[in-house]
C-alpha positions in Angstrom: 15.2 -24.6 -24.6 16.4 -20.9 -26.1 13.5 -21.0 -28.0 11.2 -21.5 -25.0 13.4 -19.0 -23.1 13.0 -16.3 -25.8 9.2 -17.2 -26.1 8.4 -17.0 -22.1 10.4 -14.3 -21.0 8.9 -10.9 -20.6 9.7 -8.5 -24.4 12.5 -5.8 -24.0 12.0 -2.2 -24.0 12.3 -0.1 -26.8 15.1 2.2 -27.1 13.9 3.8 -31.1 13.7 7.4 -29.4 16.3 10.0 -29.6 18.3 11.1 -26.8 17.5 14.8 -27.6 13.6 13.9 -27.8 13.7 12.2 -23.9 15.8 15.4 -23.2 12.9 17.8 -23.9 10.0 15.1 -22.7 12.2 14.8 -19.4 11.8 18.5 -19.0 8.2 18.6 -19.9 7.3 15.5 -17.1 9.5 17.6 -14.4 7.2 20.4 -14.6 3.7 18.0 -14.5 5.1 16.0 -11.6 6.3 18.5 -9.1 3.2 18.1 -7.1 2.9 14.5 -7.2 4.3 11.7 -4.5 7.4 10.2 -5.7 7.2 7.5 -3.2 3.7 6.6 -3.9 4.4 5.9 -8.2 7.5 3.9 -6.9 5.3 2.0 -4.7 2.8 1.1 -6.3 4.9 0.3 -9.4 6.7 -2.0 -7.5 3.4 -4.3 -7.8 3.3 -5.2 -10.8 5.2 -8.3 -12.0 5.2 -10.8 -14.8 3.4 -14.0 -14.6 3.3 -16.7 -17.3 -0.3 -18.1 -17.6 -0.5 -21.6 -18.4 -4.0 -22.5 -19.8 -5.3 -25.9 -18.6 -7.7 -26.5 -21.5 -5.3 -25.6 -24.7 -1.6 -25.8 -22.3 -0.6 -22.8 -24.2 1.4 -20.2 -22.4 1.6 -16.6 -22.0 3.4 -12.9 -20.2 1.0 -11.7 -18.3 2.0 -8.4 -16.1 -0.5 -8.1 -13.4 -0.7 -6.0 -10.1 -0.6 -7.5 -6.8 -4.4 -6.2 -6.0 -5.7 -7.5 -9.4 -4.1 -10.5 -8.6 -5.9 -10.7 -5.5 -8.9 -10.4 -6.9 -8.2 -12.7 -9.8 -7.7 -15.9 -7.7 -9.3 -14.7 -4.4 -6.3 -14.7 -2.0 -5.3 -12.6 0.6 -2.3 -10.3 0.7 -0.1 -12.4 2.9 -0.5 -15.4 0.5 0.8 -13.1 -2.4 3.8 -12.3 -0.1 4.8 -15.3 0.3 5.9 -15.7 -3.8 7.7 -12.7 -3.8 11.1 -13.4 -5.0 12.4 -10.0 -3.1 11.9 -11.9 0.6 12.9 -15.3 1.3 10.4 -17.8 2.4 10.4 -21.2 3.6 8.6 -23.9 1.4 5.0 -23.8 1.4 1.8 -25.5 -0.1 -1.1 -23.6 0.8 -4.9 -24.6 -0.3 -7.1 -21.8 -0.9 -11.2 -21.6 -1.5 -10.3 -21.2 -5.6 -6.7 -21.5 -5.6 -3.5 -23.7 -4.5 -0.5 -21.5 -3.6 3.2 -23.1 -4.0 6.4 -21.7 -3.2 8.4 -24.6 -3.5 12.5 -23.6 -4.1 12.8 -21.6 -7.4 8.7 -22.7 -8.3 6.2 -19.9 -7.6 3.0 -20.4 -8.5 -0.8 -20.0 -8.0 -2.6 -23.2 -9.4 -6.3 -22.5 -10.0 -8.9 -24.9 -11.8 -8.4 -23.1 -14.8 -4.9 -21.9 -15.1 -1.7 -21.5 -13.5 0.1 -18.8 -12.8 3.7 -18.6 -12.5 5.9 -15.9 -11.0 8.2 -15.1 -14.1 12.2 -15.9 -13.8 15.0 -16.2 -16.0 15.4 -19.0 -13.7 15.8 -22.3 -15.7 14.0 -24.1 -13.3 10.7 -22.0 -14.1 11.2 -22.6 -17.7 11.5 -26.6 -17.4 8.5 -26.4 -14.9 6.5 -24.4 -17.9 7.8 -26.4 -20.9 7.1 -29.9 -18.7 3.8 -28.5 -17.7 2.7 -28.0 -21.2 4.1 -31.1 -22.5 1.6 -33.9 -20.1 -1.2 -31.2 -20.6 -0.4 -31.5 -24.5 -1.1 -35.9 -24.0 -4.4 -36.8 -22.8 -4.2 -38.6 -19.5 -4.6 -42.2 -20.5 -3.0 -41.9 -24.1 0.6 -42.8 -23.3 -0.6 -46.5 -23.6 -3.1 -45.9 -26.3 -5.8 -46.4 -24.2 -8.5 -44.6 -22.9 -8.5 -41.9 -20.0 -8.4 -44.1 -16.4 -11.2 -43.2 -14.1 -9.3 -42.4 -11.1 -7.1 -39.2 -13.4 -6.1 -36.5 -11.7 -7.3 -33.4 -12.3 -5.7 -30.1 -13.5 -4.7 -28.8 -10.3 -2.7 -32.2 -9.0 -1.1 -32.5 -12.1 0.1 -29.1 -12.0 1.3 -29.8 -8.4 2.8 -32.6 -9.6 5.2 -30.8 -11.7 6.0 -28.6 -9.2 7.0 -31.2 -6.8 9.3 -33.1 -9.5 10.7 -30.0 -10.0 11.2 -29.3 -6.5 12.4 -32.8 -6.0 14.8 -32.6 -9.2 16.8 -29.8 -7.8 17.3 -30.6 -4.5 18.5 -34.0 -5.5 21.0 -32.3 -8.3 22.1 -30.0 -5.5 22.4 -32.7 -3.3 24.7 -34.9 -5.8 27.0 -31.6 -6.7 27.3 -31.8 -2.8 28.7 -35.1 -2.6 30.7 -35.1 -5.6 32.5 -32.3 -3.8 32.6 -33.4 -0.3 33.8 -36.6 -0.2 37.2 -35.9 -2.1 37.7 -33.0 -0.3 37.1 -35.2 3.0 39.3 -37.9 2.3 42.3 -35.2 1.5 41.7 -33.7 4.4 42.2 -37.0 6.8 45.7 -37.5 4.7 46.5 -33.6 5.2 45.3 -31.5 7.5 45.8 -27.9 6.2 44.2 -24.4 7.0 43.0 -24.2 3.3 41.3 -27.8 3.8 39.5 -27.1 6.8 38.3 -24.0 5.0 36.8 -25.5 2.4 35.4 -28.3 4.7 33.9 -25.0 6.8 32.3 -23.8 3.7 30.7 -27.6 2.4 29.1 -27.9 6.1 27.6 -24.3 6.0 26.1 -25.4 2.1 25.1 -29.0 4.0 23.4 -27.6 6.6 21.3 -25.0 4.8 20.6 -27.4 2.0 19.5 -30.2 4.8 17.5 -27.0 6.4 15.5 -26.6 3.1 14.9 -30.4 2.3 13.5 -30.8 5.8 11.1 -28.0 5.3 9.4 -29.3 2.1 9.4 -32.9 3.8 7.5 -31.1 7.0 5.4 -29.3 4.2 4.6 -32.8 2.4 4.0 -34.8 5.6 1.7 -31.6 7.4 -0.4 -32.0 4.2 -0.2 -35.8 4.3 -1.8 -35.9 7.7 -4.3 -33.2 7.7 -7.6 -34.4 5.5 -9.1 -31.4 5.6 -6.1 -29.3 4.1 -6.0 -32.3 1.2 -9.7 -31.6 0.6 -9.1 -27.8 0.4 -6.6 -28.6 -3.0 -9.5 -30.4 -5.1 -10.5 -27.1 -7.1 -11.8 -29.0 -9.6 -14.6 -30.5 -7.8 -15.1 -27.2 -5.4 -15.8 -25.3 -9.0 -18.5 -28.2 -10.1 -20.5 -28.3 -7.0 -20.2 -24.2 -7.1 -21.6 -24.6 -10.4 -24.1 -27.7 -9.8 -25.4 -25.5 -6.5 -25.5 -22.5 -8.8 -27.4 -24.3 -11.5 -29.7 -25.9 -8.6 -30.7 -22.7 -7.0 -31.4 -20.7 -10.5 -34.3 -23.8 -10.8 -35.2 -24.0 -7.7 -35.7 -20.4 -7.7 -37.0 -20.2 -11.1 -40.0 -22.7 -10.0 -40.6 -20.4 -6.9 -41.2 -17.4 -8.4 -43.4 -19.3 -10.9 -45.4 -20.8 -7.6 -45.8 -17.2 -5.8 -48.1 -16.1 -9.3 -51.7 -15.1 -8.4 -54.9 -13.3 -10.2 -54.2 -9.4 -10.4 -57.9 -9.8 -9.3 -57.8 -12.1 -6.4 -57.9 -9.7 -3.3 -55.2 -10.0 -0.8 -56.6 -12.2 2.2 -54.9 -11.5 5.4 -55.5 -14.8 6.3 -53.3 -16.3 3.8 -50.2 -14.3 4.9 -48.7 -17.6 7.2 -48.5 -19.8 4.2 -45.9 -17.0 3.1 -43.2 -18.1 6.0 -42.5 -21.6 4.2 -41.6 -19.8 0.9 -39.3 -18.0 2.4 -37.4 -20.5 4.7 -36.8 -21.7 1.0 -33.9 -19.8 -0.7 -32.2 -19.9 3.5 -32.3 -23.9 3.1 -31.0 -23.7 -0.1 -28.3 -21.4 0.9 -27.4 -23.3 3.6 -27.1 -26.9 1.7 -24.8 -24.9 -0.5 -22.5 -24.0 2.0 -22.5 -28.0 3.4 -21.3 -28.9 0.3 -18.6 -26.5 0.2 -17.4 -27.9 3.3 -16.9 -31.6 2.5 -16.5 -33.7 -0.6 -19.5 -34.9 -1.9 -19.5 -39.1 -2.4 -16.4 -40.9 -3.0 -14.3 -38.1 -1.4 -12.3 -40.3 0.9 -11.1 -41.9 -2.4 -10.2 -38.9 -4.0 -8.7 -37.8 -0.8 -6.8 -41.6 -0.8 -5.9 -40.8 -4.5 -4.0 -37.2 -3.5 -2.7 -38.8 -0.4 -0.7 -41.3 -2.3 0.5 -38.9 -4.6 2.1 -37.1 -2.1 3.0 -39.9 -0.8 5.5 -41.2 -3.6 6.7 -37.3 -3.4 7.8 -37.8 0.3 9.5 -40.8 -0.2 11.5 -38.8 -2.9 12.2 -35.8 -0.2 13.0 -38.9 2.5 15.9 -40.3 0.6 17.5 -37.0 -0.2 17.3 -35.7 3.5 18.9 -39.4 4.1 21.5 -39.0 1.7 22.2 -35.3 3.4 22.1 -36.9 6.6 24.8 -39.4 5.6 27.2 -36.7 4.7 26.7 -35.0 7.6 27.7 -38.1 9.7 30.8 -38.6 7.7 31.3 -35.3 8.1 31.5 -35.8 11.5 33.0 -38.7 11.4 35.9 -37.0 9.6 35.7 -34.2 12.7 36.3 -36.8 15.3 39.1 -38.9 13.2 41.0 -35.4 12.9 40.3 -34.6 16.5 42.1 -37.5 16.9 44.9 -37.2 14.8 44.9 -33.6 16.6 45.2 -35.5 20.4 47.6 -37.5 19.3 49.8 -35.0 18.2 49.2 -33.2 21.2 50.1 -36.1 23.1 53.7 -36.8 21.8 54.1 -32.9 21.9 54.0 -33.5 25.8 55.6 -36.1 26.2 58.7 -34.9 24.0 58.1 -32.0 26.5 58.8 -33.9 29.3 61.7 -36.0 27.9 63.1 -32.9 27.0 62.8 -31.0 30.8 64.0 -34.3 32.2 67.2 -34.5 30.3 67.4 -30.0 30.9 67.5 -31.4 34.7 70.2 -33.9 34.2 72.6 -31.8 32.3 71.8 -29.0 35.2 73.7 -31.4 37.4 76.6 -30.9 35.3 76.1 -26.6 35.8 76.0 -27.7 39.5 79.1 -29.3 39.6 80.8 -26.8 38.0 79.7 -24.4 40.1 80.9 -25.6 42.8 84.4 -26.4 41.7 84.8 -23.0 39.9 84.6 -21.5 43.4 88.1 -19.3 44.2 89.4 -21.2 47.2 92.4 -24.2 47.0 91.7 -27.3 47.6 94.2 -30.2 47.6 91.9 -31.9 45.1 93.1 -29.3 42.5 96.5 -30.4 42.8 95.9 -33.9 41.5 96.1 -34.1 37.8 93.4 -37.2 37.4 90.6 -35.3 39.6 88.6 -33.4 36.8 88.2 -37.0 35.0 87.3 -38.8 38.0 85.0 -35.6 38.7 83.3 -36.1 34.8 83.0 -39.7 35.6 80.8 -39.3 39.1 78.6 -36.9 37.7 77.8 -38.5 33.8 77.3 -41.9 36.1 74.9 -39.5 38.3 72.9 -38.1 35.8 72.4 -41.3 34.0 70.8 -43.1 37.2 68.7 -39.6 37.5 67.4 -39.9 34.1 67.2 -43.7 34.3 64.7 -43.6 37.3 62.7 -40.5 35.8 62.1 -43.1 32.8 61.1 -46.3 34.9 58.7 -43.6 36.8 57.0 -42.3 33.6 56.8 -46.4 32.4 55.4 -47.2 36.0 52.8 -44.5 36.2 51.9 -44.7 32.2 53.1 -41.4 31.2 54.4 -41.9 28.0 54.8 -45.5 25.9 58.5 -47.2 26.2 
């Protein structure tokens, strides 16, 4: 893999001039470059990136640094397509067919797959280098060879296999992310049901954020899958293969056709022209419009045997969404024990709360009986004579009445909380 790294990414600049060399050439480009627009160079600079071409005949690989307008015109595709791989903006997944070209943003895999080639946005992303290196290997072994057999006669061409690639990659690392996910989660869950701490919930915080955008972006390439899925006309739109040989056949077709034409409308240099004969000359030319116009009905739909070659892509994808399906399952089972976890602690949290209150309320009932005591007390400590105060066993007997007072008060408080289920006994 680091020899595939060194071999793919883009070469490094050289730095074999002297820094009192750039000093003078720095000077020199100052003067030639006052007039010019600063914003305009950076701009347009900006354009150009490196692509790795991927050759569908040999499967060799190269750095290619292209600008966004000779891109463009390379694969036929309009600006907003282009935008859509730039790694600068962030853009939901996306599988786009195109009249010559399939475009596929699809997580850290951005590409242009043509019938020819394909085009990847260059990234020291390892991701992009496994898609190249995996790429090349099944272009490298014949399609029907792993067996030692001949080619089947339902393969798939260049572009689908290319696809392919793309969506095991795709698939790969949302289901690794997805497994780092639950690796962490659910020991972090079950510590946080035995102790609930600030720094657990934390982390919990953080792992649902993660969940949810990772369940965000697994749901977007299973939308992406299943909108292709159901739309025949956008599965048609990917066979580039068969769009470039009926280009070709029509191509071939209307050279003839012309070709015998041209050879029909020969006459004499001698014959005089005959304005009679000038009606025959409509047919001819309604000929080339007819021919033009079967061209473009071909264009439209697949020629013989498309609905199997449509089946063939559907179930392709088909085994691709199944993939996607189970790891936006698995996602959605974390969530629930997530929440499941949420509600236990709630719970736990409620139940707390509860004998909080209720040792609350023991603890204002008992306040209330000992304020009997602060009552009594008061009233005795009043400065007036009594004959009471004269008896030495009165301040025992005086104790006695009020504990015996306060613990009937208490002691009906307590059968009222049992009675009206305030609080367990």
């Amino acid at each position: 893999m680091g020899d595939d790294r060194e071999r793919l990414l883009p070469p490094k600049p050289s730095t074999s001039s002297s820094i009192a060399g750039a000093g003078g050439a720095a000077a020199v480009a100052r003067s030639v470059l006052q007039g010019m627009d600063y914003l305009g160079i950076k701009k347009r600079g900006q354009g150009v990136r490196s692509w790795i071409r991927v050759d569908a005949a040999t499967g060799s690989s190269q750095i290619m640094e292209v600008d966004k307008f000779s891109m463009m015109r390379r694969c036929d595709l309009p600006a907003r397509d282009l935008r859509l791989l730039d790694p600068l903006f962030v853009y939901p997944s996306t599988i786009l067919g195109r009249e010559k070209a399939i475009v596929v943003n699809l997580e850290q895999i951005r590409c242009i797959i043509t019938a020819e080639e394909v085009l990847v946005l260059n990234s020291v992303d390892s991701n992009v280098l496994q898609y190249v290196v995996e790429l090349q290997r099944r272009l490298a072994v014949p399609q029907g060879d792993f067996f030692g057999g001949a080619a089947s006669p339902d393969y798939l061409p260049f572009e689908f296999r290319a696809l392919e690639v793309a969506l095991e990659s795709a698939c790969s690392f949302l289901d690794a992310q997805a497994a780092e996910l639950e690796i962490e989660a659910y020991p972090l869950l079950d510590e946080l049901t035995s102790k609930i701490s600030t720094l657990n919930l934390e982390r919990v915080r953080r792992l649902k954020s993660r969940l949810v955008a990772l369940t965000r972006r697994v749901q977007k390439v299973r939308d992406e899958v299943e909108q292709l899925m159901d739309d025949d006309g956008d599965m048609a739109e990917l066979y580039l293969t068969d769009k470039k040989r009926r280009m070709e056949a029509s191509f071939y077709s209307d050279q003839s056709l012309t070709g015998l034409g041209f050879a029909g409308l020969g006459h004499p240099a001698s014959a005089p022209s005959s304005p009679v004969s000038s009606p025959a000359e409509s047919p001819r030319m309604e000929k080339p419009l007819s021919i033009s116009r079967s061209r473009h009905d071909s264009f439209k739909s697949p020629d013989g045997g498309g609905a199997e070659n449509i089946e063939a892509l559907e179930m392709l994808l088909e085994a691709y969404f199944v993939v996607i399906d189970s790891i936006l399952n698995k996602l959605t089972s974390l969530k629930e024990y997530i929440d499941d976890t949420e509600d236990f602690i709630n719970i736990q949290l409620d139940n707390v709360r509860n004998q909080l209150i209720q040792f609350e309320l023991l603890l204002t009932t008992a306040t209330f009986v000992v304020a009997i005591f602060g009552v009594v007390a008061g009233v005795f400590g009043m400065n007036f004579t009594i004959p009471l105060f004269d008896r030495p066993s009165a301040f025992q007997w005086v104790l006695i009445i009020s504990a015996i007072c306060g613990t009937v008060i208490f002691s009906t408080f307590l059968w009222f909380f049992k009675y009206r289920r305030l609080m367990p006994m």
